[in-house]
NUFI-731305 format. One record per residue (C-alpha): residue number from 1; residue in one letter; x, y negated, z. Coordinates in Angstrom, 3 decimals, always signed. Each point is the difference from the previous one (the first is absolute). Layout:
k: NUM&r: A&px: X&py: Y&pz: Z
...
END
This chain:
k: 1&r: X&px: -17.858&py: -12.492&pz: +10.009
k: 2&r: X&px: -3.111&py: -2.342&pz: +0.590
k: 3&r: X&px: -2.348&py: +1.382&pz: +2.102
k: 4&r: X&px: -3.920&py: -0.769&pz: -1.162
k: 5&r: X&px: -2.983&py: +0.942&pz: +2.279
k: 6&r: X&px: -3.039&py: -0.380&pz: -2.101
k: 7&r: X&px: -2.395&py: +0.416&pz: +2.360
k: 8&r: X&px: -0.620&py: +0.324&pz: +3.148
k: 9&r: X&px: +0.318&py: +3.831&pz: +1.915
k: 10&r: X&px: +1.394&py: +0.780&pz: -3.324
k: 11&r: X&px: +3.344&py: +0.847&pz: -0.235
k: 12&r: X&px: +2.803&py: -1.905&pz: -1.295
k: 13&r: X&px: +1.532&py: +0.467&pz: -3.450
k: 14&r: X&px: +3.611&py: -0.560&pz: -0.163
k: 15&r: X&px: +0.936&py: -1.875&pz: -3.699
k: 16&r: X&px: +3.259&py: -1.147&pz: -1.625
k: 17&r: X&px: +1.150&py: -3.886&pz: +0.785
k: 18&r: X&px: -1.483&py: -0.859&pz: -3.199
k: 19&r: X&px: -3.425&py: -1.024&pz: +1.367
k: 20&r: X&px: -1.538&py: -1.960&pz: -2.946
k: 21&r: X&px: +0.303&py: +3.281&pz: -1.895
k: 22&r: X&px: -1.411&py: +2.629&pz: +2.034
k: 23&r: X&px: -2.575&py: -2.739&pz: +2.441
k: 24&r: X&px: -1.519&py: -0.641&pz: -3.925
k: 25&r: X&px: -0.398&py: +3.614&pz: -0.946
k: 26&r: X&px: -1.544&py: +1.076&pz: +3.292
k: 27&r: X&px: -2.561&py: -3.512&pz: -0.544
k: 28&r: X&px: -0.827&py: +1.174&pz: -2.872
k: 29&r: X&px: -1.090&py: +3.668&pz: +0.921
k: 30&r: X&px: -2.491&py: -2.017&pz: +2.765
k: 31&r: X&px: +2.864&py: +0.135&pz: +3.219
k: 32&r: X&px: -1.034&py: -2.897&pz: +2.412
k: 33&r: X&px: +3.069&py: -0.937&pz: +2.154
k: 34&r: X&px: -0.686&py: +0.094&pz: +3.752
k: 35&r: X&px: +4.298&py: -1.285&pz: +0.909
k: 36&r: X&px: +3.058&py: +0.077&pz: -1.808
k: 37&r: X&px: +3.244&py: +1.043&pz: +2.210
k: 38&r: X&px: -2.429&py: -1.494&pz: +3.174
k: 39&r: X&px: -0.849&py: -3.472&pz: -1.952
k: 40&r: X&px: -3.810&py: -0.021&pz: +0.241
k: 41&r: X&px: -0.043&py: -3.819&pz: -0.674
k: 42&r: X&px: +1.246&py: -1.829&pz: -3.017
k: 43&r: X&px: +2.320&py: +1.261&pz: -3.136
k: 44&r: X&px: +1.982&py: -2.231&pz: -2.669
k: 45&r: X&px: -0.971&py: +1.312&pz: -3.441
k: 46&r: X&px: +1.635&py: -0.863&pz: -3.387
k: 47&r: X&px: -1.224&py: -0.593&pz: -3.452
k: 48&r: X&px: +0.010&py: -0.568&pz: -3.374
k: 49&r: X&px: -3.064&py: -0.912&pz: -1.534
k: 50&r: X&px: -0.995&py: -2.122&pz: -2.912
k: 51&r: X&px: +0.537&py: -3.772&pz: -0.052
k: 52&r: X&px: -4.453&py: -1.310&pz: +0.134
k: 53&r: X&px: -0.570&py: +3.256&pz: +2.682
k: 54&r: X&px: -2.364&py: -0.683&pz: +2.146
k: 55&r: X&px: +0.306&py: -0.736&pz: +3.704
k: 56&r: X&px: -0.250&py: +3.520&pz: +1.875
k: 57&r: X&px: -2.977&py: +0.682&pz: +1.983
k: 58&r: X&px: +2.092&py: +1.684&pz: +2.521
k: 59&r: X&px: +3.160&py: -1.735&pz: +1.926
k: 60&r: X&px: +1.516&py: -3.103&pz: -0.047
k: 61&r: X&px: +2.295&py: -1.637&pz: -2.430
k: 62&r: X&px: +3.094&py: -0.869&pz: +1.448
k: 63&r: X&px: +2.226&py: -0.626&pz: -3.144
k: 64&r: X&px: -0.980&py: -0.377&pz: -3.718
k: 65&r: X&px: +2.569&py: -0.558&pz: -3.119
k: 66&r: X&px: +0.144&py: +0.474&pz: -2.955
k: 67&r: X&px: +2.200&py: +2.642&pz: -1.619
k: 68&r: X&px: +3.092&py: -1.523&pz: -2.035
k: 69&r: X&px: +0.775&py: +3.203&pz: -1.979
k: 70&r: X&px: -3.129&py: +0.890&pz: -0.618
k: 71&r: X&px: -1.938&py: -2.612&pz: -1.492
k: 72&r: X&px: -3.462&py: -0.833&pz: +0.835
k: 73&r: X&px: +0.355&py: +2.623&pz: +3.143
k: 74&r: X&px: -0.224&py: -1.186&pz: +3.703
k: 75&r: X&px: +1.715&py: +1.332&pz: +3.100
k: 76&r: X&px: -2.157&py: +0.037&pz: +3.103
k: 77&r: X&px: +0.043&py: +0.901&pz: +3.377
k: 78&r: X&px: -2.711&py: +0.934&pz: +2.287
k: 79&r: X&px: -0.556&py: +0.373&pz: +3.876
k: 80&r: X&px: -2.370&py: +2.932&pz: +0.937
k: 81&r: X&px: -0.944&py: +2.150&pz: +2.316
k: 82&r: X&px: +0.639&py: +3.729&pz: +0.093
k: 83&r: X&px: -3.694&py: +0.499&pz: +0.400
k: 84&r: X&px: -0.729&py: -1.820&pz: -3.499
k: 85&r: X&px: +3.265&py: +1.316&pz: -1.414
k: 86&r: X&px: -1.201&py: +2.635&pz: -1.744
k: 87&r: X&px: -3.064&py: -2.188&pz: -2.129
k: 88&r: X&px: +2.841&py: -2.526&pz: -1.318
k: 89&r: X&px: +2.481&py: +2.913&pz: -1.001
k: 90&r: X&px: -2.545&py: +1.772&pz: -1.688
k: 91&r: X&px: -1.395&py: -3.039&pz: -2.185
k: 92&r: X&px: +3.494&py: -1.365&pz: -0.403
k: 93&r: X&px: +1.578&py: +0.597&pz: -3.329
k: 94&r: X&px: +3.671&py: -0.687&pz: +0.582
k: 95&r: X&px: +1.232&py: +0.623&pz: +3.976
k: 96&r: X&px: +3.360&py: -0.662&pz: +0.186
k: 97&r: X&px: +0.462&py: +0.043&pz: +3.479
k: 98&r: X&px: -1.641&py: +0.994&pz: +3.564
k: 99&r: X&px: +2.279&py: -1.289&pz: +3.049
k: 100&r: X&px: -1.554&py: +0.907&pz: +3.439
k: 101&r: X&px: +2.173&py: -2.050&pz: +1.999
END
């Protein structure tokens, strides 16, 4: 189980290992992360996302390629930082993955 504080003097939520899934759900109801399993600093998140997307607003790029089975699709990943987590899940339309090394 991943363990998510989303704020401050709040308490924790405990959520299965699939973070993408339930971090994206709980961005889109408004949840601001505060630390994931003690990580207040950066995240590795993973997507798919169409091949002319525009550069996000929010994080870095670290890797972008394009998608052999799926043409015309791109793969990218993104540095960011719990704090902002929460604004690129929620405007993201394909997370594949959230690693909070």
């Amino acid at each position: 189980m991943k363990r998510l504080r989303v704020r401050d003097n709040e308490p924790l939520l405990e959520r299965p290992p699939y973070l993408a899934f339930a971090a994206t759900a709980l961005a889109r109801q408004g949840a601001q992360f505060g630390e994931i399993t003690g990580n207040r600093g950066a995240v590795l998140v993973g997507q798919a996302v169409p091949a002319p997307a525009a550069m996000p607003t929010t994080g870095h790029v670290l890797i972008r390629q394009p998608i052999l089975a799926r043409p015309g699709g791109r793969r990218q990943a993104l540095e960011v930082t719990v704090a902002d987590l929460s604004s690129v899940l929620a405007d993201s339309g394909a997370v594949e993955r959230v690693f909070d090394c």
